[in-house]
N, C-alpha and C positions, 0 to 999 in steps of 0.2 A: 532358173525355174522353167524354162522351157523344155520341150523333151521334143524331139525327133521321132518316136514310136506315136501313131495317131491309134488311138482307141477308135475301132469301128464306131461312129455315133457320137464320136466327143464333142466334135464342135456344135450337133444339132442338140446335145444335152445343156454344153454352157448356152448357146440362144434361148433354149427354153429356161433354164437358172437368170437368166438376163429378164428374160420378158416379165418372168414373174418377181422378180427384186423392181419392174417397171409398175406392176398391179399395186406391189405394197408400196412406195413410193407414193401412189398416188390416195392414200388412206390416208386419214388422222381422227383422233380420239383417244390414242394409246395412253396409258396414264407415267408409262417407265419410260420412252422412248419415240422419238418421231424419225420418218425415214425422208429424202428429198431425193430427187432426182436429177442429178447433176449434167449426165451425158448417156450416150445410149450404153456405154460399157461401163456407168459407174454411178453410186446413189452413194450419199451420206445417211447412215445410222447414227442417231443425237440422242445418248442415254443420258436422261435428264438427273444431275446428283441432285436434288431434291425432287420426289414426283410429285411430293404436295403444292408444289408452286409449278404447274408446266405453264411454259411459256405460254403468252398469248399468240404468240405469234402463227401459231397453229387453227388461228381460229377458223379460217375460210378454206375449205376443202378444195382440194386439185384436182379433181377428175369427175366424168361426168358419169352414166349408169355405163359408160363400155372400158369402166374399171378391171374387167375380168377378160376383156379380149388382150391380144398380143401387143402393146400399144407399144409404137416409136415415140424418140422423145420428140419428136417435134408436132405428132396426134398429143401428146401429155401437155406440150406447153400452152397449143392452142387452145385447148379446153381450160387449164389453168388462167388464163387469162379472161378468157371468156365470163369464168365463175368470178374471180376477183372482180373481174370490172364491175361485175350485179351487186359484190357487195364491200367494193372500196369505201364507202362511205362509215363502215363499222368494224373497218380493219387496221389491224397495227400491222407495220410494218414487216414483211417476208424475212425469215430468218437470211441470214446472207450466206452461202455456203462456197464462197469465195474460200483462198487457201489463206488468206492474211484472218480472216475474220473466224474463220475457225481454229487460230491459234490462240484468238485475244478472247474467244469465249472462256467463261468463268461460270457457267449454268450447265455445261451439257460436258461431255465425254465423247469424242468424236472420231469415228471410225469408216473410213473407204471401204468400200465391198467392189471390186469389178472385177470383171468378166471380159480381162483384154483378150482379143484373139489372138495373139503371138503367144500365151501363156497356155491356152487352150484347158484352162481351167481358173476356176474362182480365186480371187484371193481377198486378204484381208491386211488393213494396212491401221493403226493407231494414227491418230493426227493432232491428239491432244493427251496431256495428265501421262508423260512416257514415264517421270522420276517414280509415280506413283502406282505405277500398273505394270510397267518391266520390270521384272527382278536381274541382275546382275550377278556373275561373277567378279571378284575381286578385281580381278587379271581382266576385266571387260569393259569395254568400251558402247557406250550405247548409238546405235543403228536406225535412227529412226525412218528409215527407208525401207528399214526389212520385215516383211511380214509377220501379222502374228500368228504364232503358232496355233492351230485351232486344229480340235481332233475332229471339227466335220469336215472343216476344207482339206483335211491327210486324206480322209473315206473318200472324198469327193468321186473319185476317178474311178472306185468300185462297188460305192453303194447309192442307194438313189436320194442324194440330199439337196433338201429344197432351201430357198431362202431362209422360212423360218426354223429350221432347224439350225440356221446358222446364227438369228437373230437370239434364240435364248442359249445358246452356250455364250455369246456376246454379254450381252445381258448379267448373265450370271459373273461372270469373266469382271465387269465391272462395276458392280456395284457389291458391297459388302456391309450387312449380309445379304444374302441372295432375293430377291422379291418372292413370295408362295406364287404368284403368277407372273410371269415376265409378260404375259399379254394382257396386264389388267387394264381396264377400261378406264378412261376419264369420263365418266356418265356427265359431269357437267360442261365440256365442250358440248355434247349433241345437248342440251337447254339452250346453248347459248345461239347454236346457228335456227336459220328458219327452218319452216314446217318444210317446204320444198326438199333443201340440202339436206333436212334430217333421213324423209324418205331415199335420198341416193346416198349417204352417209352408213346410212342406218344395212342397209341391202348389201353394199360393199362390205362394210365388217363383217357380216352376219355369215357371207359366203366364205373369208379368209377365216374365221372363229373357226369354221366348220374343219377347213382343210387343217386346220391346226389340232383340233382335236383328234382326229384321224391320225394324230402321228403320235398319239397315245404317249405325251409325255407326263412327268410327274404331276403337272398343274391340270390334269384332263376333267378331274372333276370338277375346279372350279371354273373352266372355259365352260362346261357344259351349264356351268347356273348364269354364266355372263350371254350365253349364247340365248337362254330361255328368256331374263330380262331383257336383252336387247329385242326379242319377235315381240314383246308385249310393247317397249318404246316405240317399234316398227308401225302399230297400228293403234297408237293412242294418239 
């Protein structure tokens, strides 16, 4: 997977593919899908096979209002801590995104995203459900080391693709049938958290909703009705 030829600007394209797969990491509310942040070149994507039942464990938010700057993991974990400590007392237990514990998962779909620098480009990697999401040939032996095949991480290296463009071909990629919005909201996480973390909650999505609609994919008009309820949650 490596390559010897350096694209002018590649490596400062994958840091910024990083920083921002570091932004949405630090979000939750999603109704299909939750992202965690594992290390600075790598987050777990958890597409949830029921979204009617998303975990709890999503309940306490990870990041503070400098959600949208360039954050290391170790500015992400600080702040995650920080939030959790305010409100361990109404929290279930942090999803565990250990490699054992996302194999014994039986709730989510669980997929690698990183941005190592030897590869000097994004990849994507399955970590759960391979009998039911790789298709095989006869004559084929399954691989679960080897990346999946995704037609944004191919573009990667010549068009300008952002995390979430890589989150709803993901998305789509695993669940059957496809969600009408792969970014749909969980309205009743923000009920659940305080008035506080709903206003930085609330201001983080609103800003990612935005960049996601701007990529003018098939679900744009219903982002733009989740983007209008959410300013009206924003100031009720």
């Amino acid at each position: 997977m490596a390559d010897d030829g350096v694209v002018p600007g590649e490596m400062t394209r994958l840091n910024q593919f990083m920083a921002d797969c570091m932004s949405v990491g630090a979000l939750r509310g999603f109704k299909h899908f939750s992202v965690y942040i594992r290390s600075r070149e790598e987050i777990i994507l958890r597409v949830f096979k029921d979204p009617s039942s998303t975990p709890r464990s999503d309940l306490a938010p990870i990041c503070s209002s400098t959600v949208y700057e360039h954050l290391s993991r170790v500015h992400a974990i600080e702040e995650s801590k920080h939030t959790i400590s305010s409100a361990k007392n109404r929290m279930e237990k942090p999803f565990d995104i250990s490699n054992r514990s996302l194999e014994a998962d039986s709730e989510g779909i669980n997929f690698l995203i990183a941005g190592y620098q030897r590869y000097r480009c994004p990849y994507v990697w399955l970590r759960t459900d391979h009998e039911r999401l790789v298709q095989l040939d006869a004559d084929e032996e399954l691989d679960k080391d080897a990346p999946v095949e995704l037609n944004t991480i191919n573009c990667w290296r010549n068009y300008d693709i952002r995390p979430w463009d890589v989150i709803v071909e993901i998305v789509c990629y695993a669940l059957d049938p496809w969600p009408e919005n792969p970014f749909a909201i969980d309205y009743e996480y923000f009920d659940r958290i305080t008035m506080e973390e709903r206003v930085v909650a609330t201001g983080a999505m609103l800003e990612f909703l935005r960049r996601a609609y701007l990529r003018r994919y098939f679900c744009s008009e219903i982002l733009l009705e989740d983007i209008k309820r959410l300013q009206q949650l924003s100031v009720s």
